[in-house]
N, CA, C and O atoms as a MOPAC input file, in Angstrom:
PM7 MOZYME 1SCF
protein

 N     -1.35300 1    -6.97400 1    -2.35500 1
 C     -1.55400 1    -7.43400 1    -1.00200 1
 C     -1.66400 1    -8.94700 1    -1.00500 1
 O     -2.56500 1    -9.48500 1    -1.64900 1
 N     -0.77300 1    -9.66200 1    -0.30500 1
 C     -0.86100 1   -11.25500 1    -0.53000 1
 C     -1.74900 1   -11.64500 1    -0.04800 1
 O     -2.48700 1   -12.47600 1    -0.57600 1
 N     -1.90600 1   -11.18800 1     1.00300 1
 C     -3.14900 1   -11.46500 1     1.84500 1
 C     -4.50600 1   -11.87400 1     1.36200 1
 O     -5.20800 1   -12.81000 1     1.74400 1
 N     -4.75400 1   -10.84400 1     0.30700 1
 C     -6.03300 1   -10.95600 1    -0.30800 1
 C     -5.78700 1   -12.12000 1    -1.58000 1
 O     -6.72600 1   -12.82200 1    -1.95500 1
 N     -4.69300 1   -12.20700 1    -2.06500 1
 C     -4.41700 1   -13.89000 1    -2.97700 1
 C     -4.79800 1   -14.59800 1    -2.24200 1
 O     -5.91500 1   -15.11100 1    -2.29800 1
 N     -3.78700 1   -14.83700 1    -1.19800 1
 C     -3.64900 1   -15.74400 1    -0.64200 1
 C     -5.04900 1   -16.77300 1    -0.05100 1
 O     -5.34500 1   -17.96400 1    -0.14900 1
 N     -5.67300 1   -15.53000 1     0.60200 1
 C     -7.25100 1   -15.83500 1     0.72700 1
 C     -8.58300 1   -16.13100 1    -0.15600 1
 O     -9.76100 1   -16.23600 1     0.18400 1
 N     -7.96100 1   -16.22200 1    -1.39000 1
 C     -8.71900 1   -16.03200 1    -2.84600 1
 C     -9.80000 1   -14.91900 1    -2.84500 1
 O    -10.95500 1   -15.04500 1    -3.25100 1
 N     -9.15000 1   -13.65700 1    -2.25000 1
 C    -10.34200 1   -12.74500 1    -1.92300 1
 C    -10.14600 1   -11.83700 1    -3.34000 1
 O     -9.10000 1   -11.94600 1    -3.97900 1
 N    -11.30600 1   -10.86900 1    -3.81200 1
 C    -11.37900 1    -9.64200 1    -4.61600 1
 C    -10.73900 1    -8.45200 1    -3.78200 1
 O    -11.07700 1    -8.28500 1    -2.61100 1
 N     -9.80900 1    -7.62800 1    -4.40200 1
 C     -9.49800 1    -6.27800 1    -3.53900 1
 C    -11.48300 1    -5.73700 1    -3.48000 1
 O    -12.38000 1    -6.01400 1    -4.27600 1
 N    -11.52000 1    -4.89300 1    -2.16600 1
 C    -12.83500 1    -4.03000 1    -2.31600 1
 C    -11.95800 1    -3.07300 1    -0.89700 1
 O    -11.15700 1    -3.20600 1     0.02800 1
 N    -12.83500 1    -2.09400 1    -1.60200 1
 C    -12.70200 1    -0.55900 1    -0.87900 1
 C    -12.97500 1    -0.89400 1     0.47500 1
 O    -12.16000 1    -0.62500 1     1.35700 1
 N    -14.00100 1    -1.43200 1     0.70200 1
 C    -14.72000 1    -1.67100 1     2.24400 1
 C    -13.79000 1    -2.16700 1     2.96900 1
 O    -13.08900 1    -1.61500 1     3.81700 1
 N    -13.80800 1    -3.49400 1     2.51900 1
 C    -13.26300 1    -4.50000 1     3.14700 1
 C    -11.91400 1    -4.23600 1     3.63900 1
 O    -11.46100 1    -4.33200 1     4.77900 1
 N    -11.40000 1    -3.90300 1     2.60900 1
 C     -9.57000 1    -3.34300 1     2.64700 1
 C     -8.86600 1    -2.05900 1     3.07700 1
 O     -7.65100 1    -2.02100 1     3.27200 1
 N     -9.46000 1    -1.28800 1     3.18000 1
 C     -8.86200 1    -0.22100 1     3.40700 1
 C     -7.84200 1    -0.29800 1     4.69700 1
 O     -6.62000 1    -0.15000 1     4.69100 1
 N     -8.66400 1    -0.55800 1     5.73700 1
 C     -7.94100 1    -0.23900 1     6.76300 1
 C     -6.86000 1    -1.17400 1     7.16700 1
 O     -6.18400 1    -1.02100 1     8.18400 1
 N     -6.72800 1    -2.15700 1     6.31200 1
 C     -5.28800 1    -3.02900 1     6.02200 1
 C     -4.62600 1    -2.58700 1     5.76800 1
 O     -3.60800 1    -2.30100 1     6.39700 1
 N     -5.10800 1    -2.17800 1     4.06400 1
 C     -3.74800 1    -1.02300 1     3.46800 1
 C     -3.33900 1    -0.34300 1     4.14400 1
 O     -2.18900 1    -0.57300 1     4.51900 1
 N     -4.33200 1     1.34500 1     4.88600 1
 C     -3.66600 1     2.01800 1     5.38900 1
 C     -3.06000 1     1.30000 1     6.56400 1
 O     -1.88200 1     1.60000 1     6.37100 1
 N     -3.05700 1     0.56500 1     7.64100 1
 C     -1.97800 1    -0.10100 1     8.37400 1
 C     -0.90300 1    -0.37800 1     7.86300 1
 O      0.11200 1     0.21800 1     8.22200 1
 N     -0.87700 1    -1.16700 1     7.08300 1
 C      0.25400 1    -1.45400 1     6.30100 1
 C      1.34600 1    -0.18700 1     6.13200 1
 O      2.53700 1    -0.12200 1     6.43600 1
 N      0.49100 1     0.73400 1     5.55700 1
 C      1.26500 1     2.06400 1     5.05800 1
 C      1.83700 1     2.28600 1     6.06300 1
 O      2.91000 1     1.75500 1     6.35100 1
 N      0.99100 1     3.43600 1     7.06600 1
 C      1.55500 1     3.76900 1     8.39000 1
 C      2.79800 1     2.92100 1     9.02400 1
 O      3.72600 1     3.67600 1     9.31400 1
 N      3.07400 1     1.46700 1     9.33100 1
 C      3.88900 1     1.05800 1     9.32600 1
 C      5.29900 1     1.73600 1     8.43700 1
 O      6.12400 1     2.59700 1     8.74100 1
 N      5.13800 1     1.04000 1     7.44200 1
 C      6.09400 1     1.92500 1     6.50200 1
 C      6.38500 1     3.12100 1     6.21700 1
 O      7.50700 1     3.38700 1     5.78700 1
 N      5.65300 1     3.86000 1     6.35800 1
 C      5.47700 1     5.23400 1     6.87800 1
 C      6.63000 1     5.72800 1     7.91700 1
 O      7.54400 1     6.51400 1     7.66900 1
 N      6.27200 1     4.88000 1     9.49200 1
 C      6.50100 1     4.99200 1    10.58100 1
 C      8.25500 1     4.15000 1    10.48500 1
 O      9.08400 1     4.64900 1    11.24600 1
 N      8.68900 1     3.08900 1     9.69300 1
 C      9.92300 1     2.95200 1     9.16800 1
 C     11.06400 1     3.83600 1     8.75600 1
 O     12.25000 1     3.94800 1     9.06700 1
 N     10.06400 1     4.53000 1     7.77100 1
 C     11.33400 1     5.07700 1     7.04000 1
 C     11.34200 1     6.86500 1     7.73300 1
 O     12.13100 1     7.70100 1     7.29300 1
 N     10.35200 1     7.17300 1     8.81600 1
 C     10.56900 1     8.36000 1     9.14200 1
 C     11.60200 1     8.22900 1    10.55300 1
 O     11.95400 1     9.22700 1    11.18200 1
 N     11.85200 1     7.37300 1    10.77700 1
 C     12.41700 1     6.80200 1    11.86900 1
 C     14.09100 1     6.74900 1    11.11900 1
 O     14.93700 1     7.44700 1    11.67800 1
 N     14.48000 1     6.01800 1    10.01400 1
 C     15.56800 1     6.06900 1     9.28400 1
 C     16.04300 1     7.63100 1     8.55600 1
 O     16.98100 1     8.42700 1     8.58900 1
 N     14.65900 1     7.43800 1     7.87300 1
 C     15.40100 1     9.65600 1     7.49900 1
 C     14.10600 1    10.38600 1     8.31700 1
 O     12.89100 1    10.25700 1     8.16600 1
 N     14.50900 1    10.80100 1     8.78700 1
 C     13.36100 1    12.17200 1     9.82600 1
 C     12.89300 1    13.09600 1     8.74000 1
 O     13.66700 1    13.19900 1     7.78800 1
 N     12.03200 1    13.63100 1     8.70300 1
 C     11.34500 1    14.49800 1     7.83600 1
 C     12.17500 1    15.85200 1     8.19800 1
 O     12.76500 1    16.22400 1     9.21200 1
 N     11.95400 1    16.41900 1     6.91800 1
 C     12.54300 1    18.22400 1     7.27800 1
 C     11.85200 1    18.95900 1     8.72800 1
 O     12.43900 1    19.53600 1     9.64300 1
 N      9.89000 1    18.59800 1     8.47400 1
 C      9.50200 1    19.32200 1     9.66700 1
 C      8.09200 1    18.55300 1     9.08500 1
 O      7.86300 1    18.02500 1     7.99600 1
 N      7.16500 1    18.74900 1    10.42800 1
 C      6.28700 1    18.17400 1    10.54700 1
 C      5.50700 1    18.39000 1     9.39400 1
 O      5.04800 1    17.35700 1     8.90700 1
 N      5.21200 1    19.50500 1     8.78800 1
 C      4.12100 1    20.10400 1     7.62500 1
 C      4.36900 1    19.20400 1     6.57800 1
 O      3.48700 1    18.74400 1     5.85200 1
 N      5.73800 1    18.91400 1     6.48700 1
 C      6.37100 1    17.93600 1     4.94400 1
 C      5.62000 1    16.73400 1     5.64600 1
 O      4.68800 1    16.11300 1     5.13500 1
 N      6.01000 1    16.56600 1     6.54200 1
 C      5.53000 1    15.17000 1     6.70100 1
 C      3.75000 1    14.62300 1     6.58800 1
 O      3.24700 1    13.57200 1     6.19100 1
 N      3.25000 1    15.71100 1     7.06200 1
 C      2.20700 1    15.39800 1     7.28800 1
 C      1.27400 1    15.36900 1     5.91800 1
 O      0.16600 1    14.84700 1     5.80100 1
 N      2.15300 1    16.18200 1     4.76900 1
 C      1.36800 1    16.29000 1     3.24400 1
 C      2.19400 1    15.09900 1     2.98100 1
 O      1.42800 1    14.23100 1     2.56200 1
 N      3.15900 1    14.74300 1     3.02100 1
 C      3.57400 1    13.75900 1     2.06700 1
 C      3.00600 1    12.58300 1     2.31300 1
 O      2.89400 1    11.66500 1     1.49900 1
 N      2.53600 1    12.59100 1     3.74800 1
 C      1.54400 1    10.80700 1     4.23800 1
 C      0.53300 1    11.15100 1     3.65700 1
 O     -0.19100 1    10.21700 1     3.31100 1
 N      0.04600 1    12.61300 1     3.29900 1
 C     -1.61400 1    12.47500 1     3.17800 1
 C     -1.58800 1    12.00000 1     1.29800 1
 O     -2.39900 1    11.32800 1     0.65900 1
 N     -0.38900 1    12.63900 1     0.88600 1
 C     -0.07900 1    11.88200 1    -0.57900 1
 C     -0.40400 1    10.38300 1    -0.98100 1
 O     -0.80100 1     9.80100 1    -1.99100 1
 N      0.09300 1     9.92800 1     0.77700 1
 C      0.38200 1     8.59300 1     0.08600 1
 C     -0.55800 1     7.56700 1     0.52900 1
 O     -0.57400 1     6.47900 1    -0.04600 1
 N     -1.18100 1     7.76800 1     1.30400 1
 C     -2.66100 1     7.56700 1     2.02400 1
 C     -3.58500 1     7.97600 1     1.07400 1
 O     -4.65400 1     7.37200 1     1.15400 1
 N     -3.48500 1     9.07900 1    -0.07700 1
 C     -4.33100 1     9.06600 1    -1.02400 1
 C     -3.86900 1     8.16200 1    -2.84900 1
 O     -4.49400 1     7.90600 1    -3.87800 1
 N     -2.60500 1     7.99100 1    -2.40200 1
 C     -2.21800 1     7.06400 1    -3.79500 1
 C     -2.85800 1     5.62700 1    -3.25900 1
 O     -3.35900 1     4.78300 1    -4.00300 1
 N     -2.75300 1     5.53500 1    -2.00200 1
 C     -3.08500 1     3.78000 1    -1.69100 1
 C     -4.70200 1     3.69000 1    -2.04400 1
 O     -5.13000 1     2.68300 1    -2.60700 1
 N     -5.83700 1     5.10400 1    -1.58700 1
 C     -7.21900 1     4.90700 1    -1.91900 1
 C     -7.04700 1     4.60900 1    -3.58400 1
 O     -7.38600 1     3.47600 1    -3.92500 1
 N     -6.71000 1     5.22500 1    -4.31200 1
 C     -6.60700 1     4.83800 1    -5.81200 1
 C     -5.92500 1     3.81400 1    -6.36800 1
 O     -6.42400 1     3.41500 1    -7.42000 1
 N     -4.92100 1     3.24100 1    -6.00000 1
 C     -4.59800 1     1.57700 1    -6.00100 1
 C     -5.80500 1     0.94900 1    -5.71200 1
 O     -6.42300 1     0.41200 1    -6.63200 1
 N     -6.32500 1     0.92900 1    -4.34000 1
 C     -7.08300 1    -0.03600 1    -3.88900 1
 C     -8.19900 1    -0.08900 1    -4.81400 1
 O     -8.61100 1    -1.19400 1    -5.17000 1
 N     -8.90700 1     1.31000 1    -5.38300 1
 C    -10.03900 1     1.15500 1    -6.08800 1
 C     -9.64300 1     0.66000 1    -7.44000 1
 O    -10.09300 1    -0.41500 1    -7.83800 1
 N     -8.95900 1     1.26100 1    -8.05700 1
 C     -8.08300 1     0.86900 1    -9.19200 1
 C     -7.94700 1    -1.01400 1    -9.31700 1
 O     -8.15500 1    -1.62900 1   -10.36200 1
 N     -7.48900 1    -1.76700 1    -7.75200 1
 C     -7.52100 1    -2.70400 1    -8.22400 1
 C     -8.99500 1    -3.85500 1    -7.75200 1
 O     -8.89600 1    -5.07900 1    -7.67000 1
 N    -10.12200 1    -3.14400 1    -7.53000 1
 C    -11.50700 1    -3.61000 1    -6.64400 1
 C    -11.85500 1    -3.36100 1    -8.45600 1
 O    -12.20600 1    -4.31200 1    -9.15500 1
 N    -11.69300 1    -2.01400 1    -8.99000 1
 C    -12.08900 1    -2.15300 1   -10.30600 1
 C    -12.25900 1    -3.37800 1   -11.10800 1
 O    -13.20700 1    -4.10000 1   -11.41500 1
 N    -10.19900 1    -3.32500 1   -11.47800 1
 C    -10.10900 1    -4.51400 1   -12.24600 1
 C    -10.07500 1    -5.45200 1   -11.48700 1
 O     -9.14800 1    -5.97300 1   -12.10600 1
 N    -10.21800 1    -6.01000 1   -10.84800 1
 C    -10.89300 1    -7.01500 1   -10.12300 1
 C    -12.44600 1    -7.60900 1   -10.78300 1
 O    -12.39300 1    -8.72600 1   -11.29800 1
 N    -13.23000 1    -7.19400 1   -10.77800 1
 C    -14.27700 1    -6.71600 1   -11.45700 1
 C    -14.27700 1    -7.61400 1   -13.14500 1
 O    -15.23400 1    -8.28000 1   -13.54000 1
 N    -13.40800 1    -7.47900 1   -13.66800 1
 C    -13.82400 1    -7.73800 1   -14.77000 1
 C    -12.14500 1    -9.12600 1   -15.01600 1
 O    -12.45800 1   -10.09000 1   -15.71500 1
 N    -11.12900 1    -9.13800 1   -14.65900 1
 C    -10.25200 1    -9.71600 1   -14.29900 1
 C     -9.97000 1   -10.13400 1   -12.74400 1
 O    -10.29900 1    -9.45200 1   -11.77300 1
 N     -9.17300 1   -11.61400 1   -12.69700 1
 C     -8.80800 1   -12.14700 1   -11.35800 1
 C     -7.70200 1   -12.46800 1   -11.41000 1
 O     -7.44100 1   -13.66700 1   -11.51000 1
 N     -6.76700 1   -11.58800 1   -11.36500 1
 C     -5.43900 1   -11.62600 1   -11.34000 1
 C     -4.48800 1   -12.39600 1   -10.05400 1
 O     -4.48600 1   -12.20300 1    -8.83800 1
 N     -3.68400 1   -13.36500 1   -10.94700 1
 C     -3.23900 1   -14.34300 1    -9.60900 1
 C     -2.08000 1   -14.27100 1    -9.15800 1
 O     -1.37400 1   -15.27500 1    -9.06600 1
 N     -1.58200 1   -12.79200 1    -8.71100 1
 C     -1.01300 1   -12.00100 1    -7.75000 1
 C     -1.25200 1   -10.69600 1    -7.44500 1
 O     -0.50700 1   -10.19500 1    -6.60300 1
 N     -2.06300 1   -10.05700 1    -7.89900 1
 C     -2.28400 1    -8.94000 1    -7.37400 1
 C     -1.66000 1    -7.92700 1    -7.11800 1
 O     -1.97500 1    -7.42300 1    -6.04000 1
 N     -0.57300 1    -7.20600 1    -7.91300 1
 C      0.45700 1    -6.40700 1    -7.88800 1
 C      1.72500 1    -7.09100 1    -7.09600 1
 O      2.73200 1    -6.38900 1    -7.00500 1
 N      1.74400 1    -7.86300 1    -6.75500 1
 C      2.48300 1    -8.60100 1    -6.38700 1
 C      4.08500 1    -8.18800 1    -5.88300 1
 O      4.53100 1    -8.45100 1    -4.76600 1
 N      4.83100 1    -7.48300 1    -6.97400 1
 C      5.97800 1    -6.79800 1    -7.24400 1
 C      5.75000 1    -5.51800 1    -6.13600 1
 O      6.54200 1    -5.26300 1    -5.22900 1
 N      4.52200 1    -4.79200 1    -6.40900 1
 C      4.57800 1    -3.75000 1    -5.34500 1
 C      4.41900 1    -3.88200 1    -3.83600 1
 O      4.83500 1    -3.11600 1    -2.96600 1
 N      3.82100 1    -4.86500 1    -3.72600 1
 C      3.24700 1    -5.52900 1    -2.27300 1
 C      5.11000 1    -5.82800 1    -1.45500 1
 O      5.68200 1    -5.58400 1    -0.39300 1
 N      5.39000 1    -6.43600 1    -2.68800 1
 C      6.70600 1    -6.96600 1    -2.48100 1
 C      7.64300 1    -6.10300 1    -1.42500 1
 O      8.13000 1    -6.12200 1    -0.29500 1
 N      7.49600 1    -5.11800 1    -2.97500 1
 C      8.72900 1    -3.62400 1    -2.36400 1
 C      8.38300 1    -2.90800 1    -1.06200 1
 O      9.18200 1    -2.42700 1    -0.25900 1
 N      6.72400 1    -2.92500 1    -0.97900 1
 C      6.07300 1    -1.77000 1     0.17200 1
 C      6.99600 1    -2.90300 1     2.22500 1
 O      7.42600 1    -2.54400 1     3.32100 1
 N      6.83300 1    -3.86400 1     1.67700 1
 C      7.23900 1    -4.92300 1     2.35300 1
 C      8.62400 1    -5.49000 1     2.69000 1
 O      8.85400 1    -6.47500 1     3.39100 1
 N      9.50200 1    -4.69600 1     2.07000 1
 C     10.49400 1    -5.35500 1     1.50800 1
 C     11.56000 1    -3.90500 1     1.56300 1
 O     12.76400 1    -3.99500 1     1.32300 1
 N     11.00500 1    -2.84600 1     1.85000 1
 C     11.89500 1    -1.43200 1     1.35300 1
 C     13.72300 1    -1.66700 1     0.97200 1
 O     14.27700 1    -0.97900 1     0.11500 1
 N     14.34000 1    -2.57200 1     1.65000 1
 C     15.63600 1    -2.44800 1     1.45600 1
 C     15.82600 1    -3.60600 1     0.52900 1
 O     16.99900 1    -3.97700 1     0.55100 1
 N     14.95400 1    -4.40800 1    -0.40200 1
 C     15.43100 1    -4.92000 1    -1.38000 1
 C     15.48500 1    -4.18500 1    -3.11800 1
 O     15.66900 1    -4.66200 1    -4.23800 1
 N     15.22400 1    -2.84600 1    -2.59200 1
 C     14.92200 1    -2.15600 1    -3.95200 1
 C     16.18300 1    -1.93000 1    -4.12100 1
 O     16.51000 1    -1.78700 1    -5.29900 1
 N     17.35500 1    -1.81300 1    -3.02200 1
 C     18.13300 1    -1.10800 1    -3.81100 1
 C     19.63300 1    -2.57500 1    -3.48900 1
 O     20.62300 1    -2.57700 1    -2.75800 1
 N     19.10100 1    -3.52900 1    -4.39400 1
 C     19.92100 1    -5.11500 1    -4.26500 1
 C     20.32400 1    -5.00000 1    -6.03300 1
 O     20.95400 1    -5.90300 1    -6.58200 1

């Protein structure tokens, strides 16, 4: 999340969450718009997938945060989540 570089902030659970998940939902709300889901049930487990991979990033990086201050912050992924049609350049 640049955001939180950019600001010289630590990722934390509190603070961040409801960025991330915005963020997501956005992207989320992108690419279901480009490919439509089979049916609502897929859709609705596969956000809750990914709404639960972002809680474990975020803690994952509030962790190492913690003991390292890394000066980008996944950077590459922030990139792609941001970026969806440069993955495939």
């Amino acid at each position: 999340m640049r955001e939180i570089t950019v600001n010289k902030e630590k990722p934390t659970v509190v603070k961040h969450t409801a960025r991330i998940k915005s963020l997501l939902d956005e992207i989320i709300q992108e690419y279901r718009e480009k490919i439509p889901p089979p049916s609502e049930a897929i859709f609705a487990q596969e956000k809750k997938i990914l709404h639960k991979a972002s809680d474990i990033f975020l803690k994952t990086e509030e962790d190492r945060s913690e003991k390292y201050s890394p000066p980008f912050l996944s950077l590459p992924l922030a990139h792609k989540m941001q970026n969806p049609a440069s993955e495939n350049r």
